[in-house]
N, C-alpha and C positions, 0 to 999 in steps of 0.2 A: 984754616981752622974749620971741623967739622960742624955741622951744627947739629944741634941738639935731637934726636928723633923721640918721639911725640907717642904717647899710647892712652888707650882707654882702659879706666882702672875702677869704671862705676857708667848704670846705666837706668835709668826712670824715667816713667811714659805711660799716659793713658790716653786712650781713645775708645771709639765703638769696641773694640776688641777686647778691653780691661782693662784694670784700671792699676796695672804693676807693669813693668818692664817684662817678666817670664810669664805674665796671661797673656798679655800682645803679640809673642813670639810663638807662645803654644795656639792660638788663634791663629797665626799665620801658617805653621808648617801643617794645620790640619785643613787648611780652606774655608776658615771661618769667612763668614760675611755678614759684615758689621751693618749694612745698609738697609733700612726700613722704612714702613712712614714713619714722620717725625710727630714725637709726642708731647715734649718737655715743653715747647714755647708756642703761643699762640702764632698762625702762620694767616691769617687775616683772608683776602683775597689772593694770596701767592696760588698761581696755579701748581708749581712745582710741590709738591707733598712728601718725597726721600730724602733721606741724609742717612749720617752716620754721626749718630750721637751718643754722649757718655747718657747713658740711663740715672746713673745716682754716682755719687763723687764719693771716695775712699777716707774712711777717718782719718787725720791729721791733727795739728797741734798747734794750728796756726791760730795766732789770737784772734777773737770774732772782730776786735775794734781796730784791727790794721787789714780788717777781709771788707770793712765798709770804705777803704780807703782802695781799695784793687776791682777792678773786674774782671770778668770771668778770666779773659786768656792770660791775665796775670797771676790769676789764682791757679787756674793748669799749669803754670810753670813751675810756680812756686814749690805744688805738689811733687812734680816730676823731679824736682831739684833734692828735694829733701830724702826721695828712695835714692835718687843717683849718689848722693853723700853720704848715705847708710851703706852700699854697698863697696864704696871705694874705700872706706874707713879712714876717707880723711877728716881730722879733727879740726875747726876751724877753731882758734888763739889767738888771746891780742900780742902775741911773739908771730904769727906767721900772716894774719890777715891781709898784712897789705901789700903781701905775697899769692892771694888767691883772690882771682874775677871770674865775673861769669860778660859771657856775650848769647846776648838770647834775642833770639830773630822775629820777627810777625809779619805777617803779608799786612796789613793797614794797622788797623788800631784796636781800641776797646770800642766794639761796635754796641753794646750793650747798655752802655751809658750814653752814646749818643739816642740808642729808641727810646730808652726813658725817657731821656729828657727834648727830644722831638715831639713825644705823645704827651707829655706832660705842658711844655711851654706851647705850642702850637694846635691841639688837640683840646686839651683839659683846661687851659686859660690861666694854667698858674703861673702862677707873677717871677717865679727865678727856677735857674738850675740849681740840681744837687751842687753840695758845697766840694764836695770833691769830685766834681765831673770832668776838671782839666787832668789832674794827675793820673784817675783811671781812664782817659782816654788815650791820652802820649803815648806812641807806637817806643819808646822807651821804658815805659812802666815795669814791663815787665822784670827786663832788666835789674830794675832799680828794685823793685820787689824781692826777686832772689838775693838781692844783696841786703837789703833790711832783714829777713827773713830768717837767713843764714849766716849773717856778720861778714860776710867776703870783704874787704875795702881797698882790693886792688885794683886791675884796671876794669871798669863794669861799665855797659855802654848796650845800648839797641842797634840791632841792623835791618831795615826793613827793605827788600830789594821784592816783590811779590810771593810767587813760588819757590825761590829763589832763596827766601833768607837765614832756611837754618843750613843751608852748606855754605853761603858767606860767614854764616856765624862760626860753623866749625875753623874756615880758613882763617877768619880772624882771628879765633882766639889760638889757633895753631901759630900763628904770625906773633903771636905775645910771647908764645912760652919761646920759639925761637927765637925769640930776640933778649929774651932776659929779663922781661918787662915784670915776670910771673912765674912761678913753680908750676902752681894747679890753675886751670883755668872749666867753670864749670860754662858749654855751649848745648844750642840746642836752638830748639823753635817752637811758637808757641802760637794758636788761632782760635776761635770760638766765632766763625762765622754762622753757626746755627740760631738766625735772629731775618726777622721776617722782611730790614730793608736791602737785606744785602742779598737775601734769597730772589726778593724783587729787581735787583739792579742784576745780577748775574740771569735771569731769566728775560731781560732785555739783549742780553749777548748771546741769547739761541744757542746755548753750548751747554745746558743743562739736560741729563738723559732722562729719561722719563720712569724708567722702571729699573736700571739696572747697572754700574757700570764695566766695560766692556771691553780693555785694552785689548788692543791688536787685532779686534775679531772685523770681519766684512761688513757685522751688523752693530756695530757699535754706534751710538748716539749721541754719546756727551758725555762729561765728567756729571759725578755725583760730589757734592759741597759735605763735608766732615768738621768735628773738632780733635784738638788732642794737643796733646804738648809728650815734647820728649827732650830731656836733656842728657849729655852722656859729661865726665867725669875727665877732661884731659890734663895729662901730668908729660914733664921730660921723662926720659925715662931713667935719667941717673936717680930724678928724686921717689919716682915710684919706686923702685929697686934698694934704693935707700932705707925706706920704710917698710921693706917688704909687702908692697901691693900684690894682692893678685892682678894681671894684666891679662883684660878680656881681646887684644887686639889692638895692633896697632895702626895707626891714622897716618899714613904715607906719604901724603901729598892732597894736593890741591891746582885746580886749573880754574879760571873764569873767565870771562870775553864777555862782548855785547856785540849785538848782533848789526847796531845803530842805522837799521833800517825799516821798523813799524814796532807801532805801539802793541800791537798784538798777533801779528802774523810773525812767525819764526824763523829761521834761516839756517838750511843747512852747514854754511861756513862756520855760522858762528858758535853752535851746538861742536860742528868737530872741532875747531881749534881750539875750545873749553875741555874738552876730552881729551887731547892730545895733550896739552900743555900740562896737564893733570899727569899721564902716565908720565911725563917727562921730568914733574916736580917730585913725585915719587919713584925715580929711578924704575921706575916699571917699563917693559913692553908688551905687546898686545898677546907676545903668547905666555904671561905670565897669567892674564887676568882667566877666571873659570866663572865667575858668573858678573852681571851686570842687573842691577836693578835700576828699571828703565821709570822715566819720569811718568809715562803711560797714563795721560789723562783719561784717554777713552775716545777724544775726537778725531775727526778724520783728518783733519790738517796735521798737528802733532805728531800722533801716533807716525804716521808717516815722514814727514820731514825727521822724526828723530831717528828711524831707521836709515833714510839715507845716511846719515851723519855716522851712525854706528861701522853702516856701510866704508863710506870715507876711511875711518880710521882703522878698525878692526880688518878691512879684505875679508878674503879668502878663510883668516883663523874663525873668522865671528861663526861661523856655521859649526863647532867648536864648541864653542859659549854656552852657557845658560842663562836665558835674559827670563825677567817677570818684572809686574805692575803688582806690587801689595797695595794700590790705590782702587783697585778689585774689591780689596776688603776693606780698607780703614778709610776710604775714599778721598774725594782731595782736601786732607787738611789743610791747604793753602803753606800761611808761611810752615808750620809744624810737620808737612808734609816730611821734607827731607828728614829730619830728626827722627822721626818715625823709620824709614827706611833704612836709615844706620842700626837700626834695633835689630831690622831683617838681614843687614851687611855682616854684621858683628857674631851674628846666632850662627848665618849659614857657614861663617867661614870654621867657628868654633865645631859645630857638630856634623858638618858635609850634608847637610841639607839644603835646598834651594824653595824657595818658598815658593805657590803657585800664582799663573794671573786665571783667577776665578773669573767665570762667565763666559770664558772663550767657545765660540760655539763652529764660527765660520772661515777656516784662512783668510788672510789678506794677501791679494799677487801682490800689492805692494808693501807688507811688510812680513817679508821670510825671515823670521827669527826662531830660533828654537825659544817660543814662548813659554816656558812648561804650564801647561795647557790644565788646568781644572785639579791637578794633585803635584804636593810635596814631590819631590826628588832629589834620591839620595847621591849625591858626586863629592867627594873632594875637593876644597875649595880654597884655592890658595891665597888666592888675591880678588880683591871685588872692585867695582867701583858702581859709585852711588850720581845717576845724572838727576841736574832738578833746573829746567827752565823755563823763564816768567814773563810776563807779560814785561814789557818795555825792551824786550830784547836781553836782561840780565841772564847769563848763562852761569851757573858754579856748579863744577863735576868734584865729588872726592875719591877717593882709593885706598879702601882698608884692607891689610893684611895679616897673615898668622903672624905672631909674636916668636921671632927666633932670636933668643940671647945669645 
């Protein structure tokens, strides 16, 4: 028995770039750069001073007295969920509900309600925590958000793997619809790391850039820390077809691995056999794919070891490819990272554009990739695949495609 192939039928997202799914994408293919000093939140003694922040948050409909019960990254998903289900036009009913989940990914938690309630119990001497400090903090929230929000009460669940978790999120909820579990399944990933102790612990890790960041270039420095959430819309594709979806792209496959050899140092085996096993689950091979949207922190460890890796799998075709870092622009939203990059997988294959990696100034001998270097370009683009990997060794690669019925 075949099983079931899987497409994208709705797509919602904001970050530094905008605050809709087609402002993020039109920010990407023009070389927007979402990165600035940071203004929204107090940054204390943080010497680091850039990010890539939402400026002001897009009207929505969401009641104020269930937004006191969420934090930020569960209210960014929340958002992204509600355009991705406007565009899919699927209708959620107590007839299909428990037919439709979401799996919504976060690299840690509600960091926001921990600084409150740090500066408030510890700082300021008040006697308790906010009353719902546990609920908005669970690296689950978010999850469980989109599904109050939207009425889903099918299979709804958090995955938090670091940078990692909105392409486990995607494999997951591809894992549901294939199994039967679900019709629609709404994934994605969701961060709001722009808060002043996690700016602090990350600039303990010497991996923060100072002015800019820099994929692939000689003079790169570090990744720059972002917010954003993006969720995209997955259905079978007998029940999208059924309903007359439009279908923006279909979701091919999926590969993961671990590297299970350091907390934060990467490994090129384990990056390839995440990439491979990926083309292998989506019936792809290397000379199908025409661009690659690379995980491209900006540091000199990564950047590199993931080129090997590229190397590994791809040969001789990769020099072929069009590879870029849209974490150039919308920078490293952490877990929302990937989900963001599906918006740039999804556009380029749709309109044969390839987004750029902004700030490239310098080759790297060791990493010869056709980076498309500082502007858009226009190619044909049949097949993509999206790498995203995290700290503890978690590696999850996806592979989306043009829609051939």
């Amino acid at each position: 028995m075949s099983r079931p192939r899987i497409v994208i039928t709705g797509l919602g997202g904001l970050c530094s770039l905008g605050t809709d799914a087609a402002s993020i994408w039109t920010g990407m293919k023009n070389g927007v750069v979402g990165i600035g000093p940071i203004t929204t939140v107090p940054l204390h003694d943080a010497k680091i001073r850039i990010g890539a922040e939402i400026k002001a948050l897009p009207e929505h409909a969401i009641d104020r007295r269930q937004m006191t019960t969420m934090d930020r990254f569960s209210l960014l998903a929340a958002i992204a969920a509600g355009e991705a289900i406007r565009q899919s036009g699927v209708v959620v009913t107590p007839g299909n509900a428990t037919r439709i989940g979401a799996v919504v990914g976060t690299a840690v938690c509600g960091w926001e309600a921990i600084e409150e309630n740090y500066r408030a119990i510890l700082l300021e001497n008040r006697p308790r925590a906010g009353i719902f400090t546990v609920p908005r903090v669970m690296p689950g929230a978010a999850a469980g958000q989109v599904s109050l929000v939207h009425g889903m009460r099918g299979p709804v669940y958090g995955v938090t793997s670091a940078c990692s978790s909105s392409n486990h999120a995607f494999i997951s909820a591809m894992d549901q619809l294939r199994s039967g579990r679900a019709d629609v399944m709404l994934a994605g990933g969701t961060d709001a790391p722009i808060i002043w102790g996690v700016i602090k612990a990350w600039e303990s890790l010497r991996v923060l850039a100072k002015e800019a960041c820099r994929p692939f270039s000689a003079d790169r420095d570090g990744l720059v820390l972002g917010e954003g959430a993006a969720i995209a819309v997955l259905e079978t594709l007998e029940h999208a077809q059924a309903r007359g979806a439009t279908i923006l792209a279909e979701l091919a496959g999926g590969g993961m691995s671990a590297d299970a050899s350091d907390i934060v140092s990467p490994t090129v085996d384990g990056q390839a056999f995440a990439i491979q096993s990926c083309l292998d689950d989506a019936g792809l091979t290397v000379d199908d794919i025409d661009y690659i949207n690379a995980h491209g922190t900006a540091t000199k460890m990564n950047d590199a070891t993931e080129t090997k890796a590229l190397q590994s799998v791809f040969g001789e075709r990769l020099s072929g490819i069009s590879v870029s870092s849209t974490k150039s622009m919308h920078a490293h939203c952490l877990g929302a990272s990937g989900s963001l990059e599906l918006i740039a997988c999804v556009n380029a294959i749709r309109e044969g554009v390839i987004p750029p990696t902004m700030g490239y100034r310098v080759p790297d001998p060791e990493c010869p990739l056709d980076v498309t270097p500082n502007e858009a370009r226009r190619r044909p683009v049949r097949a993509a695949v999206s790498n995203s990997f995290a700290f503890g060794g978690t590696n999850a690669v996806i592979a989306l495609k043009a829609f051939d019925a």
